[in-house]
DRENFI-102968 format. One line per 3 residues: number of its first residue (from 0); for each residue x, y, z of C-alpha. Coordinates in steps of 0.05 Angstrom, whole numbers, always signed. Layout:
// residues N
NUM	X:Y:Z | ... .
//
This chain:
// residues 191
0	-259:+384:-318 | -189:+377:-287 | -213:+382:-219 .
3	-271:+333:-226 | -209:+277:-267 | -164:+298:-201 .
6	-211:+279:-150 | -231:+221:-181 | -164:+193:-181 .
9	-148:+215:-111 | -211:+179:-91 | -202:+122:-137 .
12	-131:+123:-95 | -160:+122:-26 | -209:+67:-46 .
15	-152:+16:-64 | -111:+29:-6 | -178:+15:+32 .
18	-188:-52:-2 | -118:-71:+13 | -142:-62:+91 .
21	-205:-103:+86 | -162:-168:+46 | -119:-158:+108 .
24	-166:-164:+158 | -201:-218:+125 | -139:-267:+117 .
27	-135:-247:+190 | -193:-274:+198 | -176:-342:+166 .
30	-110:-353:+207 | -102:-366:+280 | -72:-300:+311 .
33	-10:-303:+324 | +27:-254:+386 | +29:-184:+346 .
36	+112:-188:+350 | +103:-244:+307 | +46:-218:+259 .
39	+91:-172:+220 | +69:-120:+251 | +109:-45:+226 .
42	+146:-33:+174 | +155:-97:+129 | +92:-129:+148 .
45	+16:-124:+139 | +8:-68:+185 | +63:-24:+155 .
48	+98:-6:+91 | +132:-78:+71 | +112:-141:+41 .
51	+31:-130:+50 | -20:-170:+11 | +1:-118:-48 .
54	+64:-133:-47 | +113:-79:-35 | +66:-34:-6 .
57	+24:-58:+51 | -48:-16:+71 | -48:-15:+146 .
60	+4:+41:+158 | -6:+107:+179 | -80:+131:+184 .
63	-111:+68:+168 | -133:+57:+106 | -195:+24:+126 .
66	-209:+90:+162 | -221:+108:+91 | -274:+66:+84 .
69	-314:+76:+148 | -319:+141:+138 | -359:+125:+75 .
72	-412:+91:+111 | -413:+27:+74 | -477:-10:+80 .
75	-471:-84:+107 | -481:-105:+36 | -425:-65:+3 .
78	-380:-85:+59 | -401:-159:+41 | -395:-143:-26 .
81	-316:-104:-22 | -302:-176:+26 | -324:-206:-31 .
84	-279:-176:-85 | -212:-173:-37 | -228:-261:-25 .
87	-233:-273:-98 | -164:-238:-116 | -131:-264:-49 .
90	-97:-313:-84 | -72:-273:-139 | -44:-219:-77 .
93	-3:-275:-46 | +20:-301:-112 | +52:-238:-139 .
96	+82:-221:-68 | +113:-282:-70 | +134:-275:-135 .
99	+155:-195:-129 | +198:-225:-54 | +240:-273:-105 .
102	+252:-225:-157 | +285:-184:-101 | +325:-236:-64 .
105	+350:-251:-146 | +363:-172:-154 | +400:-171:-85 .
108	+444:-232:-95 | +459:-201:-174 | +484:-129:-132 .
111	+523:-163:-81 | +555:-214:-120 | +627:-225:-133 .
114	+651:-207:-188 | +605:-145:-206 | +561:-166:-262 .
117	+528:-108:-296 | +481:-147:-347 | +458:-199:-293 .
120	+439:-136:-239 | +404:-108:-300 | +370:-163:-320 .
123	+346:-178:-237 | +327:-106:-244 | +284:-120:-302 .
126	+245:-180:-275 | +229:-143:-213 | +201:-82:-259 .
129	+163:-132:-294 | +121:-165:-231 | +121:-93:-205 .
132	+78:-83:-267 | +36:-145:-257 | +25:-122:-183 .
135	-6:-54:-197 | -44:-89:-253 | -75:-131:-206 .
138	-90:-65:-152 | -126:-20:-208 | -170:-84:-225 .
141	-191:-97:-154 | -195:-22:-146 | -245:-15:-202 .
144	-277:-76:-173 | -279:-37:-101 | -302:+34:-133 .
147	-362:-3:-166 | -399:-23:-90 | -392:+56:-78 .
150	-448:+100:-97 | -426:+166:-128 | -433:+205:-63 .
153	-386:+149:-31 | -341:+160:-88 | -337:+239:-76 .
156	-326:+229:+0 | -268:+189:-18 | -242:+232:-61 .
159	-245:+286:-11 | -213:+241:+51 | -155:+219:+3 .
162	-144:+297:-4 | -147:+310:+72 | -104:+249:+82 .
165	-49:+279:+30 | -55:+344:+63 | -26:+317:+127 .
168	+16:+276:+102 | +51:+341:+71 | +52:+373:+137 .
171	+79:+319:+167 | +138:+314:+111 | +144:+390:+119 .
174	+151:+385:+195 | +203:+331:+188 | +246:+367:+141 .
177	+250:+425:+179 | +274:+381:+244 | +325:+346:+198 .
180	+361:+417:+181 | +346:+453:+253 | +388:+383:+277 .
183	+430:+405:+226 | +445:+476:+235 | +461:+468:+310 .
186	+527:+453:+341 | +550:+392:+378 | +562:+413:+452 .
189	+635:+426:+467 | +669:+365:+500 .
//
């Protein structure tokens, strides 16, 4: 019974981040292109791990979270349909990023302002928590909305690419780790 509640959360996972890619690509599609320095492109824009159309965490990094969803096969009509659900909530994306940016400009200015003011940094810290909470909110209700177009086999396969996508990810935390302390167990060449 565990097992089958685990993989249905890890696919439940793998289907939002795969939403988050196809509200991506269809704003893209409503906005001239602009040169790819100037889309955002890497970390802190829509193709990396900043300010994506979920706010804090965009959907386009590493492995492709769309990948996720053509490897479920999706139909023309439940790729209509996931279009669909990502263009109705669009507006409700931009407006908690934009409200999740100000809370942390407000939480910034609180840290780095002079005099130190411990109840105003807590309270900045607060509202940001708060929209945080509105923002994942907002991606478990277009996630739901996303895991209803998928038939259960769709679902499972999810589930199961999630996991494979995790297990990577590991390695690739494991592998980096063990550069960080073989850089620092050796010693600088003599001078």
């Amino acid at each position: 019974m565990m097992r089958r509640s685990i993989a249905g959360m890890v696919g439940a996972a793998a289907l939002l981040v795969a939403a988050g890619t196809v509200l991506v690509q269809a704003q893209s599609q409503d906005t001239p292109q602009a040169p790819q320095a100037q889309q955002g492109r890497g970390p802190g824009g829509p193709g990396g791990f900043g300010h994506g159309p979920f706010g804090r965490r965009g959907f386009g990094g590493p492995g492709g979270d769309f990948g996720l969803l053509r490897g479920l096969d999706l139909t023309e009509d439940q790729q209509a349909q996931v279009r669909q659900v990502m263009q109705s909530h669009r507006d409700e994306f931009r407006a908690v990023g934009e409200r999740l940016r100000a809370a942390e400009r407000a939480q910034q200015d609180a840290v780095t302002a002079t005099p130190f003011d411990e109840n105003a940094v807590r309270a900045r810290a607060a509202e940001v928590a708060a929209v945080q909470a509105d923002e994942a909110v907002l991606r478990a209700k277009v996630h739901s909305d996303v895991f209803a177009v998928l038939t259960p086999e769709q679902q499972a396969k999810a589930a199961e690419l999630k996991a494979q996508r995790q297990q990577r990810m590991q390695q690739f935390r494991q592998e980096m780790q063990q550069r960080r302390q073989q850089r620092a167990t050796q010693t600088p060449p003599a001078q």
